[in-house]
TORVO-323461 format. One record per atom (N, C-alpha, C): atom name; x, y, z. Coordinates in steps of 0.001 Angstrom, whole numbers, m for minus. Example, Ala and Ser with C-alpha at 12.3 -4.5 7.8 and 13.67 -1.06 7.14 Angstrom:
REM residues 2
   name        c1        c2        c3
      N     13190     m5690      7800
     CA     12300     m4500      7800
      C     13200     m3300      7800
      N     12850     m2250      7080
     CA     13670     m1060      7140
      C     12900        30      7870
This chain:
REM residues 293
   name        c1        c2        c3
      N     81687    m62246    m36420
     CA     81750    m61313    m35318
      C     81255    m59956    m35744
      N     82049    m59508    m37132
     CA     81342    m58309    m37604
      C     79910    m58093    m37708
      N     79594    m59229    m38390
     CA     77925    m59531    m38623
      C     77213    m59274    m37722
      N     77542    m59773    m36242
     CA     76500    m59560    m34914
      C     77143    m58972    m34472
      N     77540    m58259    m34485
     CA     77617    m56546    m33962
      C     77142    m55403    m34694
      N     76619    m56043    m36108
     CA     76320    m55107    m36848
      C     75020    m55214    m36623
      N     74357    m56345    m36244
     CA     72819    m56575    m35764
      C     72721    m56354    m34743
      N     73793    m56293    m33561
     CA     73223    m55356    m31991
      C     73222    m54127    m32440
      N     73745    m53297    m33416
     CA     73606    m51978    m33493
      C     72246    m51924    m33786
      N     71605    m52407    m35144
     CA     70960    m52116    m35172
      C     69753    m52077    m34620
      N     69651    m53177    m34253
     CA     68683    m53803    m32568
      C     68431    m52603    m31201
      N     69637    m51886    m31237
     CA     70028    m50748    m30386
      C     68990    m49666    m30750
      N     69294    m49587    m32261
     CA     68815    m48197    m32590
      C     67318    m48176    m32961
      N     66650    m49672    m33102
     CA     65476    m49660    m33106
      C     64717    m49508    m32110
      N     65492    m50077    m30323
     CA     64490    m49928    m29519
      C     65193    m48506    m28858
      N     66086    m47856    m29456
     CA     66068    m46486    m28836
      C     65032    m45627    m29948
      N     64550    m45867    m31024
     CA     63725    m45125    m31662
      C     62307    m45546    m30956
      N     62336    m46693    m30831
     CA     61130    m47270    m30661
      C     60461    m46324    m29266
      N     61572    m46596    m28642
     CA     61376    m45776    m26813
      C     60846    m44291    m27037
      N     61787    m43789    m27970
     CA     61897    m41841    m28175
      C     60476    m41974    m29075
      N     59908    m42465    m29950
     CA     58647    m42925    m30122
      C     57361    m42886    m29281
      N     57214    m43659    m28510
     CA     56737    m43655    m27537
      C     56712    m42784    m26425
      N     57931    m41559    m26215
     CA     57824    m40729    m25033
      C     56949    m39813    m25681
      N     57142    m39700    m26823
     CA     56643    m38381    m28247
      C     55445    m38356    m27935
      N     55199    m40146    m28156
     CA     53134    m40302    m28367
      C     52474    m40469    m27198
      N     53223    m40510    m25912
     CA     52698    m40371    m24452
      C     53062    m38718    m24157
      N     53693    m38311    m24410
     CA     53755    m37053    m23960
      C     52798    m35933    m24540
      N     52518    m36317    m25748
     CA     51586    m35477    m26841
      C     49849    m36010    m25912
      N     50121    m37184    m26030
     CA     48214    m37248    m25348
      C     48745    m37146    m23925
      N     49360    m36574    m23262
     CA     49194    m36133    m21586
      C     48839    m34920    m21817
      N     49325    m34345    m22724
     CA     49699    m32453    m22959
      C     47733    m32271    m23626
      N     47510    m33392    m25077
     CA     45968    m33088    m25236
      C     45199    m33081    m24148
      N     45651    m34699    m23102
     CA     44623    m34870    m22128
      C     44332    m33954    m21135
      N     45391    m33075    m20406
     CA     45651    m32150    m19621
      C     44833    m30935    m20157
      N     45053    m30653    m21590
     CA     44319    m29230    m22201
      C     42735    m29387    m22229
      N     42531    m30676    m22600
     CA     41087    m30993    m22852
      C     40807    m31199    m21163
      N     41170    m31903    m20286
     CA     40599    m31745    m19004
      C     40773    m30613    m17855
      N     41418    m29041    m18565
     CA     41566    m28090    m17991
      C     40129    m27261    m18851
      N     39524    m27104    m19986
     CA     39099    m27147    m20771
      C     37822    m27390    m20385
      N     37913    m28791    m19903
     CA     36708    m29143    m19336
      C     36351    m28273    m17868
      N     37077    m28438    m17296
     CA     36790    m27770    m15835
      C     36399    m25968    m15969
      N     37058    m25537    m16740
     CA     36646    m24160    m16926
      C     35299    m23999    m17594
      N     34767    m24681    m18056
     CA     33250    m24942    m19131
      C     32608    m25188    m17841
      N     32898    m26850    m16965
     CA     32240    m27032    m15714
      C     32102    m25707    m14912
      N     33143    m25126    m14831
     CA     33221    m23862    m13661
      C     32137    m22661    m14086
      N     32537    m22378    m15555
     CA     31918    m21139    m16499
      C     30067    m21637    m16275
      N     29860    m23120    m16603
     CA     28826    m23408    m16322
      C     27708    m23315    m15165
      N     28339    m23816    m13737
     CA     27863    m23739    m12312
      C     27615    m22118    m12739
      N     28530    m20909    m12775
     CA     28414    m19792    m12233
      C     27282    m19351    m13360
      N     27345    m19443    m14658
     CA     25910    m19028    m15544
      C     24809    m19626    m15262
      N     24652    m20707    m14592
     CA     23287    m21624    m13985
      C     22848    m20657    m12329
      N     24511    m20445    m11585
     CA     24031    m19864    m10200
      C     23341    m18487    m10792
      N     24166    m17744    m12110
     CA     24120    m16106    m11538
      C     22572    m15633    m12623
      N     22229    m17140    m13034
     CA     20795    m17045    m14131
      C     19456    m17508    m12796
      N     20154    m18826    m12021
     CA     18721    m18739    m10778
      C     18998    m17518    m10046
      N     19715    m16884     m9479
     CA     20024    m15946     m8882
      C     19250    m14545     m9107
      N     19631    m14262    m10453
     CA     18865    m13366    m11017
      C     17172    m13381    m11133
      N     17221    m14866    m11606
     CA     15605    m15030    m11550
      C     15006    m14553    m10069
      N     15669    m15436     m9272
     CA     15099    m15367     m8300
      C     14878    m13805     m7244
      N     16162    m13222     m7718
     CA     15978    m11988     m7025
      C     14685    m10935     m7943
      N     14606    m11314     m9326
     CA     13658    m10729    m10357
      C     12049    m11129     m9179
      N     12307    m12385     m8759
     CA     10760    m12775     m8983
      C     10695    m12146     m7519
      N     11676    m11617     m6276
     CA     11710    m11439     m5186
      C     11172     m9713     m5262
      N     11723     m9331     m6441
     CA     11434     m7819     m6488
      C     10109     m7555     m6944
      N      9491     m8633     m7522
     CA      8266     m8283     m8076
      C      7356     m8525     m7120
      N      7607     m9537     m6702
     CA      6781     m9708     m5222
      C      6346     m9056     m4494
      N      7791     m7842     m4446
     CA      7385     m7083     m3408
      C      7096     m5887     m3585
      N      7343     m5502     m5202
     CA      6272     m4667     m5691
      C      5275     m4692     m5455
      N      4420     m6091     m5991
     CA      3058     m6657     m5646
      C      2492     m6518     m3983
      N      3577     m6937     m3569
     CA      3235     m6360     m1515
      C      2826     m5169     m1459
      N      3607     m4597     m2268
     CA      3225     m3104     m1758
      C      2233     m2408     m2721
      N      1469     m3202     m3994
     CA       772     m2746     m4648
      C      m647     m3212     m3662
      N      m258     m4335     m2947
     CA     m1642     m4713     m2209
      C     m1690     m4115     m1127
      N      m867     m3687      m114
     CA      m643     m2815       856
      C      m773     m1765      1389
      N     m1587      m737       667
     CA     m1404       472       581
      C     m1304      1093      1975
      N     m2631       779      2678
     CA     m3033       639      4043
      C     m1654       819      5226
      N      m699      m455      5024
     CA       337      m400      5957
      C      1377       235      5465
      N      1427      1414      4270
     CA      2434      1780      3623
      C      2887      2927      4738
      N      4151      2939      5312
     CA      5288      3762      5775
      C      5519      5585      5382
      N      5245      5247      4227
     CA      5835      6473      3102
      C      4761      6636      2414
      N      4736      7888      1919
     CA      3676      8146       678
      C      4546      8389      m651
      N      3857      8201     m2066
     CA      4543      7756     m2956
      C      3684      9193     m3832
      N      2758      9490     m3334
     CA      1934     10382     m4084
      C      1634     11392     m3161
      N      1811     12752     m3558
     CA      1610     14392     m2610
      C       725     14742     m3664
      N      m735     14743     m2575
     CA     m1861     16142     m2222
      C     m1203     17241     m1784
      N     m2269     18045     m2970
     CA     m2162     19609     m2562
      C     m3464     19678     m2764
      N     m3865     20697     m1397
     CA     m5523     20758     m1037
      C     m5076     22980     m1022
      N     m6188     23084     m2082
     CA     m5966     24337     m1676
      C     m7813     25228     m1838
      N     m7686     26237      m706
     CA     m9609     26590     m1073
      C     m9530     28163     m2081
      N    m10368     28477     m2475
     CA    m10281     29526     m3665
      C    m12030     29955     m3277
      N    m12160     30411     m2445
     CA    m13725     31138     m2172
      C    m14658     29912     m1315
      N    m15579     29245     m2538
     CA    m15882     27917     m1943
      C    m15526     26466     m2664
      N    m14719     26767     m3701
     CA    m13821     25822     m4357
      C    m12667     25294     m4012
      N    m12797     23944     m3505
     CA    m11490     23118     m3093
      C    m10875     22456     m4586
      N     m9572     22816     m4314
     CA     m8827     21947     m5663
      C     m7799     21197     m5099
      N     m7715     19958     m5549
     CA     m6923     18756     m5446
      C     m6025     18879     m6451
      N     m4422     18738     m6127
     CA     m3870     18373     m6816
      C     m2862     17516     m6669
      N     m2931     16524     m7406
     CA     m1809     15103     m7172
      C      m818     15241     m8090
      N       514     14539     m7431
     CA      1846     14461     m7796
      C      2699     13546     m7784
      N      3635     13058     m8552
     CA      4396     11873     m7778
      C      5684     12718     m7503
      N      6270     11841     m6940
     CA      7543     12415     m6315
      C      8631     13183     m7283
      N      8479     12979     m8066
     CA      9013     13817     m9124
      C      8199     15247    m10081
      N      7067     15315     m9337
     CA      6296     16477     m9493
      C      5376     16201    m10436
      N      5764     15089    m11136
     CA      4458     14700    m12598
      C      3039     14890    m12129
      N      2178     15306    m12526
     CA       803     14844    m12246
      C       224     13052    m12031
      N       293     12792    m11081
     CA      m377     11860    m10586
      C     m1813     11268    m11058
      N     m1927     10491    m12133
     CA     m3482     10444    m12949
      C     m3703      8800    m12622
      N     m2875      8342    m12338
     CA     m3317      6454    m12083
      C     m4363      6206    m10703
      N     m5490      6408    m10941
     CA     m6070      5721     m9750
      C     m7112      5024    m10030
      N     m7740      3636     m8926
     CA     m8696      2650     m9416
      C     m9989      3544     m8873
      N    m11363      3427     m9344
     CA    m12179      3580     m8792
      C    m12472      2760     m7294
      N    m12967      3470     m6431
     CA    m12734      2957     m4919
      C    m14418      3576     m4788
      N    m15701      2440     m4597
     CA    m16644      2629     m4096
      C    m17097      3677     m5149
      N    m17354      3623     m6171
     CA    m18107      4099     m7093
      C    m17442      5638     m7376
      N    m16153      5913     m6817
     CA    m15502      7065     m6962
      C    m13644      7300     m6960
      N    m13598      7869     m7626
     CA    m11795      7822     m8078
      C    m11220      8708     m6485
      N    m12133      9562     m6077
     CA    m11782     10835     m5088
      C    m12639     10885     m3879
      N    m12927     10337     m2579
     CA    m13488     10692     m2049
      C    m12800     11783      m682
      N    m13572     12895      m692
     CA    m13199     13700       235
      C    m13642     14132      1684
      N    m12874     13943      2896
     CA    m13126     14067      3647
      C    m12821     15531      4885
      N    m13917     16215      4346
     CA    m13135     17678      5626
      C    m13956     17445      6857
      N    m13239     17956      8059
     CA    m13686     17278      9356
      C    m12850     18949      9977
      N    m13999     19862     11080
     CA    m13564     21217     11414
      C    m12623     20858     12625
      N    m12022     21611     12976
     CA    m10990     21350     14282
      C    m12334     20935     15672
      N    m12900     21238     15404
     CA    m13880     21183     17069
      C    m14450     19889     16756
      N    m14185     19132     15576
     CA    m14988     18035     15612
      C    m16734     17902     15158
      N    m17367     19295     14906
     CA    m18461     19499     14924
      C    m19408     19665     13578
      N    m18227     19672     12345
     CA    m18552     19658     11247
      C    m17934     18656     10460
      N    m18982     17793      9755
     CA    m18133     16810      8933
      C    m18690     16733      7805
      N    m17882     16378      6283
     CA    m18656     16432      4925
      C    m17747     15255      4264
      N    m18858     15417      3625
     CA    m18040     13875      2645
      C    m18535     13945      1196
      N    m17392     14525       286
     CA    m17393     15032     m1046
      C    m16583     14135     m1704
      N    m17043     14345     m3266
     CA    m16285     13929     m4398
      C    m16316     14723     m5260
      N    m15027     15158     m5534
     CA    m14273     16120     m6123
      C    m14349     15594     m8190
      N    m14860     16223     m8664
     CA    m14515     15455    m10371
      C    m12995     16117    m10573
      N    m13020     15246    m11543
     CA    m11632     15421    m12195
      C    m11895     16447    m13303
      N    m10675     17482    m13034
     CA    m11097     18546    m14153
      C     m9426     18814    m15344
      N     m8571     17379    m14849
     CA     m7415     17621    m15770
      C     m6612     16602    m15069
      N     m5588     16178    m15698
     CA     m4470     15290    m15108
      C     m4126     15778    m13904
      N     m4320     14756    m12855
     CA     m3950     15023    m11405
      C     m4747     16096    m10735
      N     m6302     16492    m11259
     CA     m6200     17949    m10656
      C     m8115     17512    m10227
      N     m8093     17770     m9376
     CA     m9834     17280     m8961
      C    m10124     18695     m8220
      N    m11433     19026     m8277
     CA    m12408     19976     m8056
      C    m13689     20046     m7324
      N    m13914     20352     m5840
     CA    m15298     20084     m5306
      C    m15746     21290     m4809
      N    m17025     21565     m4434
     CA    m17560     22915     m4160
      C    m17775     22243     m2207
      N    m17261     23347     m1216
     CA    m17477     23115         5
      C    m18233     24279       708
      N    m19341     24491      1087
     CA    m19752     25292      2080
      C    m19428     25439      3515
      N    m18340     25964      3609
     CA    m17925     25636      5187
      C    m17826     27048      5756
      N    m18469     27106      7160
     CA    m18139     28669      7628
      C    m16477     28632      8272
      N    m16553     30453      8852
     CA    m14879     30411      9342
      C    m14848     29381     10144
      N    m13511     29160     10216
     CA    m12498     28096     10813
      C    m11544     27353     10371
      N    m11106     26329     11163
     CA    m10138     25838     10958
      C    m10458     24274     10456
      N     m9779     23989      9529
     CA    m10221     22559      9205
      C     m9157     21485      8562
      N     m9534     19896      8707
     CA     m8548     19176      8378
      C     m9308     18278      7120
      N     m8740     18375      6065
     CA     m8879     17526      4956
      C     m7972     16257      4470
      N     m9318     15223      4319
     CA     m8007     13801      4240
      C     m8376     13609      2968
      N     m7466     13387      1851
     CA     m7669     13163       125
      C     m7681     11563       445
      N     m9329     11199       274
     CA     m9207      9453       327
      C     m9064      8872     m1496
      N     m8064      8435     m1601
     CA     m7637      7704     m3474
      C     m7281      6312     m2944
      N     m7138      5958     m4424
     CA     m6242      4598     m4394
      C     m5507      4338     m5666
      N     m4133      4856     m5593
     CA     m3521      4545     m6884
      C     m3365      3763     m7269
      N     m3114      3484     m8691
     CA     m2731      1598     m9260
      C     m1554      1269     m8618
      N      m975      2198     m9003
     CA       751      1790     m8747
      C      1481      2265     m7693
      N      1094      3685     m6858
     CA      2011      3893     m6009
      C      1375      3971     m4845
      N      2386      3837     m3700
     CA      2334      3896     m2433
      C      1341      5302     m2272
      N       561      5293     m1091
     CA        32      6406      m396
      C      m283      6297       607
      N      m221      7361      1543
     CA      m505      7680      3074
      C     m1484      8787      2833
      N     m2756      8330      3582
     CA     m3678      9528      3874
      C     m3517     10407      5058
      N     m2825     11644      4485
     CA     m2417     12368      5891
      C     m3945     13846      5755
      N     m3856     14524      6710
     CA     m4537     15436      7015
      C     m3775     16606      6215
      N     m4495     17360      5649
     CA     m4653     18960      4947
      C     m5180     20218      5589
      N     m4503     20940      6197
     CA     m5314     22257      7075
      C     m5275     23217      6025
      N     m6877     23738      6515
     CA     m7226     24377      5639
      C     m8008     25515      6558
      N     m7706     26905      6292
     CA     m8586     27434      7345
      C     m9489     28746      6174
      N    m10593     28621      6520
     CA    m11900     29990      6140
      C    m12127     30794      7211
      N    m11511     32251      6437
     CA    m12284     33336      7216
      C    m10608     33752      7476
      N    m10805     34328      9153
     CA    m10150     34737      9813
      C    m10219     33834     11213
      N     m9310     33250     11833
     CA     m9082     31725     12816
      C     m8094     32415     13625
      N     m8244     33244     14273
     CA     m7059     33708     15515
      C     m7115     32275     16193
      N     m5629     32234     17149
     CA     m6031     31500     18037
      C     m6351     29787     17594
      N     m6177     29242     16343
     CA     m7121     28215     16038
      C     m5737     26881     16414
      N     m4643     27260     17151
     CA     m3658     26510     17486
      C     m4236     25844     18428
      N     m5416     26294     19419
     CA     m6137     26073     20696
      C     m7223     25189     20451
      N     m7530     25265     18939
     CA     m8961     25100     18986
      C     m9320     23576     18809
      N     m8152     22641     18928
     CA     m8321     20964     19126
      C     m9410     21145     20329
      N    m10224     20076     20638
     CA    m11311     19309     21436
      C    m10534     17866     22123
      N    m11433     18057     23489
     CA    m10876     17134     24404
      C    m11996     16443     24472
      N    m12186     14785     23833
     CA    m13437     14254     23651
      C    m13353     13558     25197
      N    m14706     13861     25345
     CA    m15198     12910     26675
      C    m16026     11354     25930
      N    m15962     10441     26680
     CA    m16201      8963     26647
      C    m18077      9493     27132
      N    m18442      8523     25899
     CA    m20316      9013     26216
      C    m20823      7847     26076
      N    m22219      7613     26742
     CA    m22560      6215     27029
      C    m24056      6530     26248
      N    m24263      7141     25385
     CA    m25501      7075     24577
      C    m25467      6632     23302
      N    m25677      5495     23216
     CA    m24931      5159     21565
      C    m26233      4947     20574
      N    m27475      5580     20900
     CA    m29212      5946     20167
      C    m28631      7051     19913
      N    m28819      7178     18611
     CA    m28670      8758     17731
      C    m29828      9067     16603
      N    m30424      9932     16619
     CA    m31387     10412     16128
      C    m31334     11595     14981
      N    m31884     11305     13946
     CA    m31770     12636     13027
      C    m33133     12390     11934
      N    m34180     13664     11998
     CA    m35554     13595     10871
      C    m36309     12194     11129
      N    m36215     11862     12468
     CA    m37180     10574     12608
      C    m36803      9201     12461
      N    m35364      9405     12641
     CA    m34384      7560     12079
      C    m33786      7886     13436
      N    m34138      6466     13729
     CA    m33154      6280     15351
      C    m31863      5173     14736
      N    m30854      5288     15275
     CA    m29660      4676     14719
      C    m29234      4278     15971
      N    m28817      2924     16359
     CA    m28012      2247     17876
      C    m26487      1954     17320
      N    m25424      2080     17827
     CA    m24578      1708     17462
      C    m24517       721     18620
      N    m23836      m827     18173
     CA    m23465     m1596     19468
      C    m22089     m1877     19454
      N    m21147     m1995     20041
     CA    m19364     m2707     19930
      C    m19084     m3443     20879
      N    m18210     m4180     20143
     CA    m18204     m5450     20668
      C    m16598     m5499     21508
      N    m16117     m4784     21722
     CA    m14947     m4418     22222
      C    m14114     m2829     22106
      N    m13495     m2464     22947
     CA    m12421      m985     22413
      C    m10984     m1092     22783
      N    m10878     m2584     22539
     CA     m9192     m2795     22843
      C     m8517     m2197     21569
      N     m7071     m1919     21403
     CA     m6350     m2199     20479
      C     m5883     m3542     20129
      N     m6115     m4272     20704
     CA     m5212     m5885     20763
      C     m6368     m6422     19976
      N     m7876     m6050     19384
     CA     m8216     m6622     18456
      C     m9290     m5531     17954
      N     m9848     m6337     16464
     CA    m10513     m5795     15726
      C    m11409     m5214     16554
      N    m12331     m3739     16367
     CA    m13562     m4001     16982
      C    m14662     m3633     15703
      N    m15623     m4063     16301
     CA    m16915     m4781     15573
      C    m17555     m3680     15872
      N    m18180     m2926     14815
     CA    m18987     m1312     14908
      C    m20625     m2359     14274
      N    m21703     m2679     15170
     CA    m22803     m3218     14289
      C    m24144     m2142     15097
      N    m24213     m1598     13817
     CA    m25369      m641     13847
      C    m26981     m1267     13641
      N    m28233      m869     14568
     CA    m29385     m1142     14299
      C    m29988       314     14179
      N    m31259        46     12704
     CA    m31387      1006     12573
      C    m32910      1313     12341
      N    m33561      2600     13177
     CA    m35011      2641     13334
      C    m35745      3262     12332
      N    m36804      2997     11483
     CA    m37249      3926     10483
      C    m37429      3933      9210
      N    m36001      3336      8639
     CA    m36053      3265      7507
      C    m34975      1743      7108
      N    m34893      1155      5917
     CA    m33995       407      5965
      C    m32863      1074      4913
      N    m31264      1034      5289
     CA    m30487      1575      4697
      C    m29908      1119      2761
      N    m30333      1753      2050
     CA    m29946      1808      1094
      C    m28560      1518       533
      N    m28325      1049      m883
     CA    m27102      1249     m1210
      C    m26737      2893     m1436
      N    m25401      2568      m837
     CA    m24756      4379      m378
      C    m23096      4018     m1513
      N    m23180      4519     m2388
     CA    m21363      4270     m2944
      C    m21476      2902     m2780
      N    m22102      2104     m3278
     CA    m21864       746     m3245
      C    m21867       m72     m2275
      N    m22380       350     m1169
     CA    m22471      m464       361
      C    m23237       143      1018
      N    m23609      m469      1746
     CA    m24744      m189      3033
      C    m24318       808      3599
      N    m23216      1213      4003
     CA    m23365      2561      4163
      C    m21259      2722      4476
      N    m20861      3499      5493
     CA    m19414      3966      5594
      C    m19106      4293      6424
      N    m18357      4452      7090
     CA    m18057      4440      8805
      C    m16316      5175      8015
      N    m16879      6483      9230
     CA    m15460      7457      8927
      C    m14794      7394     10783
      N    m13484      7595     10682
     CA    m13156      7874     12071
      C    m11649      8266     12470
      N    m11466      9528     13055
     CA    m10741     10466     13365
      C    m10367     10387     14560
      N     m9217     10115     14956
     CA     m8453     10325     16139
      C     m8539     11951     16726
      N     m8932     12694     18690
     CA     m8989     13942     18615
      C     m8299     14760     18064
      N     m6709     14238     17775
     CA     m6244     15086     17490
      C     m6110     15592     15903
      N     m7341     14792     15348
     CA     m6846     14740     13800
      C     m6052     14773     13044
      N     m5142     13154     13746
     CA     m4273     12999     12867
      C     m4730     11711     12483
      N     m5539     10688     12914
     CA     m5553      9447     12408
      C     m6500      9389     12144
      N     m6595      8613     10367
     CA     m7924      8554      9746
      C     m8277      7447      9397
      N     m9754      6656      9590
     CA     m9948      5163      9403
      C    m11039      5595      8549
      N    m10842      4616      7114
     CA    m12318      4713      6718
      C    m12735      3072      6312
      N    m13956      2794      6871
     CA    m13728      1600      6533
      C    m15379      1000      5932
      N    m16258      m149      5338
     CA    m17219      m544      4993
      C    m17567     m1368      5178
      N    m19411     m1663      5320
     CA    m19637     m2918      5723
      C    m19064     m4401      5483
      N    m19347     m5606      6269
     CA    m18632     m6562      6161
      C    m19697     m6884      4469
      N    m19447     m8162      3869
     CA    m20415     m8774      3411
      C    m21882     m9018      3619
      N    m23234     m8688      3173
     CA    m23976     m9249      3898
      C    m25700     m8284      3663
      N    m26389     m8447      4347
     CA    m27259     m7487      4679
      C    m27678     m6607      5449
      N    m26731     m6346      6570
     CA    m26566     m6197      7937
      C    m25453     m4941      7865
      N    m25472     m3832      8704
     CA    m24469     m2488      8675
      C    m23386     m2898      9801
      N    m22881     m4133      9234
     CA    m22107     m4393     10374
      C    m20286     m4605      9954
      N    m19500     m3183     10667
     CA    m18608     m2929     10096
      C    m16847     m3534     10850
      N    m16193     m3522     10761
     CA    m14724     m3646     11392
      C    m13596     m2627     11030
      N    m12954     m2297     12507
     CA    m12349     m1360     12062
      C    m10978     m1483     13164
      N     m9996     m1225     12683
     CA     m8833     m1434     13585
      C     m7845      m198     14120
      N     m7995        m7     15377
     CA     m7845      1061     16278
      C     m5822       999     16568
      N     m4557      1728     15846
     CA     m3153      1407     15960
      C     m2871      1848     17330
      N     m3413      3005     17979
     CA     m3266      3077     19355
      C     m4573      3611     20288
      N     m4150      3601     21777
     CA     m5466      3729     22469
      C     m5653      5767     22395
      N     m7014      5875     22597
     CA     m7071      7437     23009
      C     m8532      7089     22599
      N     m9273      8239     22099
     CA    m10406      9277     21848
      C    m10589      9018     20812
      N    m11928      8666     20081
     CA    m11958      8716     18546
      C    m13605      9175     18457
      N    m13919      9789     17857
     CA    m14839     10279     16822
      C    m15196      9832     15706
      N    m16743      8825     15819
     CA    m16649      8403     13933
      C    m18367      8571     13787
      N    m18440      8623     12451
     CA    m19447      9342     11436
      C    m20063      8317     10887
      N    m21078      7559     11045
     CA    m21628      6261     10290
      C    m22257      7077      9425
      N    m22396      6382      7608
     CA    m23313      7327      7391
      C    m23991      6227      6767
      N    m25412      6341      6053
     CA    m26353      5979      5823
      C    m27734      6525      4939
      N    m27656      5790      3755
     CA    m28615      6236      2873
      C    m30176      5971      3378
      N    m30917      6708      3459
     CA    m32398      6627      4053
      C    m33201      7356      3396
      N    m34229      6590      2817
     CA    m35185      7396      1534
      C    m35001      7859      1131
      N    m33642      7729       370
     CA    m32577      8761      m844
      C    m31718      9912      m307
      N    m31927     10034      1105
     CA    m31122     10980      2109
      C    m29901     10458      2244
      N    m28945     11498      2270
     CA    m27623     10470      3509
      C    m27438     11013      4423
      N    m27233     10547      5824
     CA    m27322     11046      6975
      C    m25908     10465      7847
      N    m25246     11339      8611
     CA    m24069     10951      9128
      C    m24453     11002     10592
      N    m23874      9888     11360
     CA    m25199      9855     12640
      C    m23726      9775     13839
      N    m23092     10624     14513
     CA    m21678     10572     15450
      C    m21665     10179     16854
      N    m20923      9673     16739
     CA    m20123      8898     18200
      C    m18770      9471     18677
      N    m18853      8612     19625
     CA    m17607      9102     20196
      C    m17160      7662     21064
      N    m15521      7187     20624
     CA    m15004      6024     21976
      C    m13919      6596     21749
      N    m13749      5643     23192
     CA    m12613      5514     24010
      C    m11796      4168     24080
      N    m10964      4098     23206
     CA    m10153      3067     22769
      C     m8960      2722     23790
      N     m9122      1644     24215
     CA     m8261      1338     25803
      C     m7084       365     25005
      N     m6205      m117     26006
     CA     m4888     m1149     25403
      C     m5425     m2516     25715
């Protein structure tokens, strides 16, 4: 009797070790499994968000450059100007001086038609027009000689920077003494003679429309002489809204032919200047439309 009771004890105490055993070595790998699969999920989690916040980044990187690039190709539809002209006259010396918005001298620009600077002064009456290039005489600072009598006048600094935005706005500039020159805008009348004549060259302008709702087609025939390369093209078509504020400059299409396009943002009055190299001459030959909706 002693005997087997002394073997249920021990029988007892083996499968109560055996059990407390077993809670030890299940409880220890729930506690690893739990650490290692919390472990895991935070790596999974840490992971998604360094994969989202690395495309993310890229993508907003490649979104910003883009639209750098938009606006490096854009200049034309640019809003804002990124670069300030200062047009100032000193006797018969015009000086240009460029800036960026932080006052630096402004020196980045591409050559545009065989010139870094082309300048355009145009008198309030509409009756005088010149077309200069200013050299560069220092960082940001260009220099042209103008013969202009008294009056009042508007200067457009035509550039093209590498890098920044620009708007070609108008520069008043007045010679002499200009009482009164608040008055002295012109009210263009609509003219139906589009044969213009200058030293024996007859020039036709023909168009092919004066809507704003599309391009119009400026194609010039020309009597006398045949037009030369002028700045790298057949020739240049300038054009000024009456009130001189809007400035188009634009150049022939491709081709052999002086046949240009030019796009009108609203209707009114415009004034433009074809010009044209002729037996080493250049000659600016003017019109006048009337740009409808």
């Amino acid at each position: 009797m002693k005997k087997w009771i002394g073997s249920a004890l021990v029988y007892l105490l083996v499968v109560i070790g055996g059990y407390a055993a077993y809670s030890i070595y299940a409880d220890g790998n729930a506690t690893q499994s739990n650490e290692h699969g919390e472990h895991q999920n935070v790596d999974e989690h840490d992971e998604e968000d360094g994969h989202d916040a690395a495309h993310g980044g890229h993508g907003e990187e490649d979104e910003d450059d883009h639209g750098d690039h938009g606006d490096h190709e854009g200049h034309e539809g640019a809003t804002s100007s990124e670069v300030n002209a200062d047009v100032q006259l000193e006797g018969e010396e015009l000086t240009i001086t460029l800036t960026d918005l932080d006052g630096n001298p402004m020196d980045e620009l591409e050559v545009s038609h065989e010139k870094l600077m082309h300048l355009i002064v145009i008198s309030e009456d509409l009756e005088v027009f010149q077309h200069l290039h200013p050299e560069k005489v220092s960082a940001g600072v260009f220099m042209a000689t103008a013969e202009l009598e008294d009056g009042m006048y508007q200067v457009f600094v035509d550039i093209k920077p590498s890098e920044l935005q620009y708007v070609n706005e108008p520069h008043e500039v007045m010679v002499g003494e200009h009482a009164g020159h608040e008055d002295a805008h012109v009210h263009l009348e609509p003219e139906s003679q589009w044969t213009k004549e200058q030293d024996g060259y007859s020039v036709t302008l023909e168009v092919d429309n004066f809507s704003v709702k599309e391009n119009v087609v400026l194609s010039f025939e020309i009597e006398g002489a045949q037009p030369e390369n002028y700045l790298g093209a057949l020739g240049h078509v300038v054009v000024v809204d009456e009130g001189l504020d809007e400035f188009i400059h634009v150049h022939p299409r491709e081709g052999t032919e002086p046949v240009f396009e030019a796009h009108f943002s609203k209707p009114g009055m415009y004034k433009l200047w074809a010009e044209f190299k002729l037996n080493g001459e250049v000659y600016a030959f003017p019109y006048v439309l009337e740009i409808t909706e």
